[in-house]
C-alpha positions as CSV (number, residue, x, y, z in Angstrom):
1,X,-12.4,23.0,-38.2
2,X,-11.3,25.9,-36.2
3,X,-13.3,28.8,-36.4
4,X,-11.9,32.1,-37.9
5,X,-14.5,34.5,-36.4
6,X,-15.4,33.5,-32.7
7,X,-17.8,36.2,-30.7
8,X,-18.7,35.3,-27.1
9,X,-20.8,37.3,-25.0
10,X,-19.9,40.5,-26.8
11,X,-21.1,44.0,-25.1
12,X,-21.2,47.4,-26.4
13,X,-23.1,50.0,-24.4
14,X,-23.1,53.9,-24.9
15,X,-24.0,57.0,-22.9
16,X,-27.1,58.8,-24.7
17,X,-28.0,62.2,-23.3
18,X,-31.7,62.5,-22.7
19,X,-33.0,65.8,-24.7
20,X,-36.3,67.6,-23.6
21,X,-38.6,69.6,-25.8
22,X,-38.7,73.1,-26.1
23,X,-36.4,75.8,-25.4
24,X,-36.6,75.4,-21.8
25,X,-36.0,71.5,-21.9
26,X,-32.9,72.4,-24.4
27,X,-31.1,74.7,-22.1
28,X,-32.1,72.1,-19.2
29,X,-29.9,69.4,-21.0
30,X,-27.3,71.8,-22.1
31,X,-26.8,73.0,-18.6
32,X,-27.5,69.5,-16.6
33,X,-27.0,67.2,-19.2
34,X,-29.4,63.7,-18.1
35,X,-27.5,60.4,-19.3
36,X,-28.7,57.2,-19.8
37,X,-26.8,53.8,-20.3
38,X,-28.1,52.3,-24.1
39,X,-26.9,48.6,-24.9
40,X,-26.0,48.8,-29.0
41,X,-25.1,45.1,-28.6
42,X,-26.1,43.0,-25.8
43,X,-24.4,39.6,-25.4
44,X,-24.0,38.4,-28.6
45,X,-22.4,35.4,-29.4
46,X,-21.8,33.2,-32.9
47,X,-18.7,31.8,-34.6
48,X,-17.8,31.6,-38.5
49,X,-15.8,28.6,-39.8
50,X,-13.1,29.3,-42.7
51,X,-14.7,29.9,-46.1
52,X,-18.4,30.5,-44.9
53,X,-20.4,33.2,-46.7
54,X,-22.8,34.5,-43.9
55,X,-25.2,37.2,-44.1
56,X,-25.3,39.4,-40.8
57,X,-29.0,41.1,-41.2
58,X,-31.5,42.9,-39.5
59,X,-33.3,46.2,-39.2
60,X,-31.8,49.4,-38.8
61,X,-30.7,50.3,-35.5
62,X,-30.4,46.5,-34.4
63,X,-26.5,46.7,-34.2
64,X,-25.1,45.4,-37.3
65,X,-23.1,48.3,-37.6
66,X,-21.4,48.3,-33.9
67,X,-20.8,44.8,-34.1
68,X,-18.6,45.1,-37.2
69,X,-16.6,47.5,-36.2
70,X,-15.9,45.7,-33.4
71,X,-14.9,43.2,-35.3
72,X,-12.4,45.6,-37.6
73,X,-11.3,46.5,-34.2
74,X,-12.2,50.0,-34.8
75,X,-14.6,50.4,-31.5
76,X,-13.7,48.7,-28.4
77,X,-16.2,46.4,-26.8
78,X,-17.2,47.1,-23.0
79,X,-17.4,42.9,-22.2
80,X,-16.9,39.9,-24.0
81,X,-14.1,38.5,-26.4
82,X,-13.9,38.5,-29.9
83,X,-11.2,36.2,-32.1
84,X,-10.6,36.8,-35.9
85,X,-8.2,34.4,-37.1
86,X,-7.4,33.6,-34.0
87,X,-5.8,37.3,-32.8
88,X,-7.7,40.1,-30.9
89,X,-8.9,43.2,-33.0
90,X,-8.4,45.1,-29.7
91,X,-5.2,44.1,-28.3
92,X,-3.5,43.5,-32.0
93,X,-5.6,45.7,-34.5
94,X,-2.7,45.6,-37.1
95,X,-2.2,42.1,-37.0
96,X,-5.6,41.8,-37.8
97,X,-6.1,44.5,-40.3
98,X,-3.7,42.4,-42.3
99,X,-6.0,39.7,-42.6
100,X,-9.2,41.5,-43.5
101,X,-10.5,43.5,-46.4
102,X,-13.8,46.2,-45.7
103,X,-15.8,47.8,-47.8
104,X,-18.4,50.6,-46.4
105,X,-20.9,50.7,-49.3
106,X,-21.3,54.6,-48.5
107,X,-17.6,55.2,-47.8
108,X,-14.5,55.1,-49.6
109,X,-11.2,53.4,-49.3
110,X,-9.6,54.9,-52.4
111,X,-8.0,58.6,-53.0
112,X,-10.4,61.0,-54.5
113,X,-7.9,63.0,-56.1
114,X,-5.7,60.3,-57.6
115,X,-6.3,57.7,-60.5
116,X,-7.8,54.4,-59.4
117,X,-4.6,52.6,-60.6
118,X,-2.3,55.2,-58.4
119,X,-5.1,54.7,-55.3
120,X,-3.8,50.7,-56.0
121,X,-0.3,51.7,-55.9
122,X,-0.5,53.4,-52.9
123,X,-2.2,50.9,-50.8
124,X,0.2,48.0,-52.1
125,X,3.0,51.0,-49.8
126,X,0.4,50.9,-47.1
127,X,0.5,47.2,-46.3
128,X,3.7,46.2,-47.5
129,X,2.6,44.0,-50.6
130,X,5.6,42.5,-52.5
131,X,5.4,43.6,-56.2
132,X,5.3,40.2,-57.9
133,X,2.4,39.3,-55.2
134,X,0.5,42.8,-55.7
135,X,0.8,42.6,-59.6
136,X,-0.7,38.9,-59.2
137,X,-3.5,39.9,-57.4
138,X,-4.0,43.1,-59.4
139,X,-4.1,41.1,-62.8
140,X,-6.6,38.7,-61.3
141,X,-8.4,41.0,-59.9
142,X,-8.9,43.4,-62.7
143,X,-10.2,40.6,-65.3
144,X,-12.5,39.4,-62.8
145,X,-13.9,43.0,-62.3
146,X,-13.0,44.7,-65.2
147,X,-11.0,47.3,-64.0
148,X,-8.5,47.8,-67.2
149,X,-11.5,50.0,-68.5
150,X,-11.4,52.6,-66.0
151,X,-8.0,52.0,-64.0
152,X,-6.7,55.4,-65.3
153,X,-9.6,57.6,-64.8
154,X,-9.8,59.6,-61.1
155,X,-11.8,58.4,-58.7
156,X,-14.2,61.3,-58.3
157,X,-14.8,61.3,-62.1
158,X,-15.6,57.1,-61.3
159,X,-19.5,56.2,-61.4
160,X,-21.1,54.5,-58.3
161,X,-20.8,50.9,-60.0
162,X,-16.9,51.7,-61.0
163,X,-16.2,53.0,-57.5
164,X,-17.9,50.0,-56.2
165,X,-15.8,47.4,-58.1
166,X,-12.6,49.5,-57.4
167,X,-13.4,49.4,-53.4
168,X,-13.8,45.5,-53.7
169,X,-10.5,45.7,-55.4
170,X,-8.5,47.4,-52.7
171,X,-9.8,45.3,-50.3
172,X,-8.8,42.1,-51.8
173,X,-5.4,43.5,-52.9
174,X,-3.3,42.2,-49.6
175,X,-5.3,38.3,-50.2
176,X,-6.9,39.3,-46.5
177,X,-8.3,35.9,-44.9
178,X,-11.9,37.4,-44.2
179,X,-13.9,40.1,-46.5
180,X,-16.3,42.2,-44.3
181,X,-19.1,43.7,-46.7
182,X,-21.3,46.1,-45.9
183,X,-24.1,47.0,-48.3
184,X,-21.7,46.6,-51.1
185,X,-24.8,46.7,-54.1
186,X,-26.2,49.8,-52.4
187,X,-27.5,52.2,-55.1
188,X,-26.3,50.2,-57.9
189,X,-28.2,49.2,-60.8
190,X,-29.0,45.7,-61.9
191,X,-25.4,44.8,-64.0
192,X,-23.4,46.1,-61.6
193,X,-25.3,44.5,-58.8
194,X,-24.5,41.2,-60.8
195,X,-20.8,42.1,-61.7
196,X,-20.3,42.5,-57.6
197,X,-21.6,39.4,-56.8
198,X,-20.2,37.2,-59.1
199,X,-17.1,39.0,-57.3
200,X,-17.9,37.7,-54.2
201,X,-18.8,34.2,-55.1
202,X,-15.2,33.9,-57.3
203,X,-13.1,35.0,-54.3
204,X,-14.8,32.9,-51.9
205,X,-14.6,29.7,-54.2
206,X,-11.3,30.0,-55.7
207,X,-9.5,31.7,-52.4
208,X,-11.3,30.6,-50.1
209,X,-12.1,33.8,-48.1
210,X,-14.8,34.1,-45.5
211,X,-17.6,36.7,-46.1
212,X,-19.8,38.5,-43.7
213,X,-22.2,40.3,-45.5
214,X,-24.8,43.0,-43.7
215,X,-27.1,44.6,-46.5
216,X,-30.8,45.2,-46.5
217,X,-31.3,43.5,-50.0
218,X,-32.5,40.5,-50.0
219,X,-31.7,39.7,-53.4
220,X,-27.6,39.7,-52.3
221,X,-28.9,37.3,-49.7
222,X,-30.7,34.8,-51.4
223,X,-27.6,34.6,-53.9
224,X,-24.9,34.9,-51.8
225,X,-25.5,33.2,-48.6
226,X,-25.7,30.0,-47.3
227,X,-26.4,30.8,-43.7
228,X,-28.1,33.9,-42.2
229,X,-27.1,35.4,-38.3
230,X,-30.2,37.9,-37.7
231,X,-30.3,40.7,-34.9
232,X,-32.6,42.4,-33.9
233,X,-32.3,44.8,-30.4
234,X,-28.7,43.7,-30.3
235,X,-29.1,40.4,-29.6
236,X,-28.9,37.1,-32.1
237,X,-32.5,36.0,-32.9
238,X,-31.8,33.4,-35.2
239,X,-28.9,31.5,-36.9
240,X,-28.5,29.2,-39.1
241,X,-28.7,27.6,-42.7
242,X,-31.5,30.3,-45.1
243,X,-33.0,26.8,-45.5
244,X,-33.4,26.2,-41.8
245,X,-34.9,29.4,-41.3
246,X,-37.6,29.8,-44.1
247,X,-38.5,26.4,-42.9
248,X,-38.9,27.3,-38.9
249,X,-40.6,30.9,-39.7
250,X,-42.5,30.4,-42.8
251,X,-44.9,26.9,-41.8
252,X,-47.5,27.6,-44.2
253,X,-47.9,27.2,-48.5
254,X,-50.4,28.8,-50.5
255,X,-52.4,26.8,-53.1
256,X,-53.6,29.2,-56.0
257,X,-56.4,28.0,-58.2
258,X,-58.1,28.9,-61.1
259,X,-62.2,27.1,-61.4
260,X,-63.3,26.3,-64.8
261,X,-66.8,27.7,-63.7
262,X,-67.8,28.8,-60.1
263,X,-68.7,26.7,-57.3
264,X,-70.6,26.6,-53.6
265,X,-68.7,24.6,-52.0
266,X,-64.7,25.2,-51.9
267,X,-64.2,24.2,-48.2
268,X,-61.2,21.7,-47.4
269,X,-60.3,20.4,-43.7
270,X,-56.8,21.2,-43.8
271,X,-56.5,24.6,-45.8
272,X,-57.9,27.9,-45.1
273,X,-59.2,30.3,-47.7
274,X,-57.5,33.3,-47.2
275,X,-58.3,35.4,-50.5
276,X,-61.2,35.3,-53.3
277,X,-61.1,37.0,-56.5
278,X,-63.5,36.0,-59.1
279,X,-62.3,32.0,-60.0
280,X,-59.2,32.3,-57.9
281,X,-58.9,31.2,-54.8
282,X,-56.4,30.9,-52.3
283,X,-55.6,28.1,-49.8
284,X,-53.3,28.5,-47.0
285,X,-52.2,24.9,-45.5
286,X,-49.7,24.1,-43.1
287,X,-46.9,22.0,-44.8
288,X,-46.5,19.4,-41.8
289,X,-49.8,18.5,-42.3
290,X,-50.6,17.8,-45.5
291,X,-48.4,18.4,-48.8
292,X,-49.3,20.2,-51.5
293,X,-49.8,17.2,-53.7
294,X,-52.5,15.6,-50.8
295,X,-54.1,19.4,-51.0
296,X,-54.3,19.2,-55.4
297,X,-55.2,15.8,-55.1
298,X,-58.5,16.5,-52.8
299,X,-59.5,19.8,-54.5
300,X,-59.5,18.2,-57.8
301,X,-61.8,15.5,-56.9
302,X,-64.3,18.0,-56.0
303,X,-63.7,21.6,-57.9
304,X,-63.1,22.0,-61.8
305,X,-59.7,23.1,-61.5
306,X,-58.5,25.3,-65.1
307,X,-54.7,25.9,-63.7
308,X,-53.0,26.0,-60.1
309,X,-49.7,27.2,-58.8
310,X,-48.0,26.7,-55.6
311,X,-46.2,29.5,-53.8
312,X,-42.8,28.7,-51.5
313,X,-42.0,31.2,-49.2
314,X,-39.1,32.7,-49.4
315,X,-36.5,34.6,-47.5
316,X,-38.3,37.7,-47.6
317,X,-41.1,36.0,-45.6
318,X,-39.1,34.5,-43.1
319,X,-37.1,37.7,-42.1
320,X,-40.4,39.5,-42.2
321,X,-41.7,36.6,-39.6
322,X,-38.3,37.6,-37.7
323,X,-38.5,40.9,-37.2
324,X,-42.9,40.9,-36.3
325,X,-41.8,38.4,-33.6
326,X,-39.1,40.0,-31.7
């Protein structure tokens, strides 16, 4: 299957002016201004089949950011190539706008001063929607989001959730081919966090359209995503399948258990004890080794278990193994 997103090699550097301390070192670099060349991105390279929901993640400052607007074609890279559905965002940027919906969590795409429903109505003018197409989409789009209960109010009198739902809206109003998402549940409370990404998951299932997804909560992650492209420095650390991952960075389990009564010897070959508290103890073990069934089986034959649990790592853990790595 062709690929609707493909990055090779892709470059961004900027000029940073080096700043002293002090007045002195101020007027210094007001006056002789020093400049050094800082990579944002540096070489990074991935491709995203049709109808893939991928989370684009890492720490701030890692070039998320840079390398989205690259792909909106709003900055310019300074080497490599970058496809989206098959057309330049550089050399065609309106061809490509046309296929592609954005939402900024902290930015708007609708008109403070107008009613969300005349905000609608003036990007169906923008980007040429037929009617019957744009009152299609709008009635789909408003029962899936619930829009008809807040459609005539102003945006600036909209809460954060409402604004949030009507952004996600007017980016899926021209049925754009790829939805680029950044930190869309930011700020938002619990139902509206759900409402969003039951959104998301709709539009992807029922129209097929391929999300990118950069957010620092892992909770939009977990339920979103089925692969994860992490950056860190402006270079691709990992990619791949949220499975794959927690499985490569995360080796060990923990084994928690509960004694009956206490006892001297708690000691097991494969497992370390990384935490006492009282009758609990905790067993780390490394899950190539032995399974947590093998690791039950032995400790029961020997301690006077009460109750145990077994912790999974999850994707938390492996992004934290990420980032302390690289």
């Amino acid at each position: 299957m062709e690929a609707v997103i493909e990055v090779n090699e892709l470059v961004k550097e900027y000029m940073v002016a080096k700043k002293e301390s002090g007045l002195r070192g101020a007027l210094k670099s007001l006056l002789f201004p020093e400049k050094t060349k800082v990579k944002g991105v540096d070489g990074i390279s991935f491709s995203i089949a049709p109808g893939e929901i991928v989370g684009y993640i890492g720490p701030n400052g890692a070039g998320k950011s840079t390398t989205i607007k690259m792909l909106t074609g709003i900055l310019h890279p300074t080497s490599g190539s970058i496809k989206v559905c098959g057309i330049s965002p550089q050399a065609d940027r309106k061809a490509v706008v046309r296929k592609l919906g954005v939402v900024f969590g902290q930015r708007t795409q609708l008109y403070w001063d107008l009613r969300l429903g005349e905000s609608f109505e003036l990007l169906r003018r923008i980007y040429q929607i037929d009617k019957t197409t744009y009152e299609e989409n709008l009635a789909v789009l408003s029962d899936v989001l619930k829009l008809n209960e807040f459609i005539d109010t102003p945006v600036r009198q909209l809460s954060l959730g409402q604004r949030m739902r009507g952004d996600l809206a007017a980016a899926m109003l021209h049925s754009p081919e790829v939805l680029f998402l950044d930190e869309p549940t930011i700020g938002l409370d619990a139902d509206a966090k759900h409402a969003i990404r039951d959104f998301i998951k709709e539009m992807n299932r029922n129209r097929g359209v391929t999300v990118i997804l950069t957010t620092h909560d892992l909770d939009d992650v977990e339920q979103l995503c089925s692969r994860l492209v992490v950056v860190n420095h402006g270079k691709v650390v990992e990619d791949g399948p949220i499975e794959s991952l927690i499985h490569k960075l995360t080796p060990h389990r923990l084994l928690v258990v509960e004694l009956q009564h206490p006892c001297d010897d708690l000691s097991h070959p494969a497992a370390e004890i990384i935490k006492r508290d009282g009758l609990k103890i905790w067993y780390q073990f490394e899950k190539q080794r032995m399974t947590a069934a093998e690791l039950i089986s032995d400790l029961s034959q020997k301690l006077p278990i009460q109750d145990l649990s077994v912790k999974e790592p999850d994707i938390e853990d492996a992004i934290r193994e990420v980032y302390k790595t690289t």
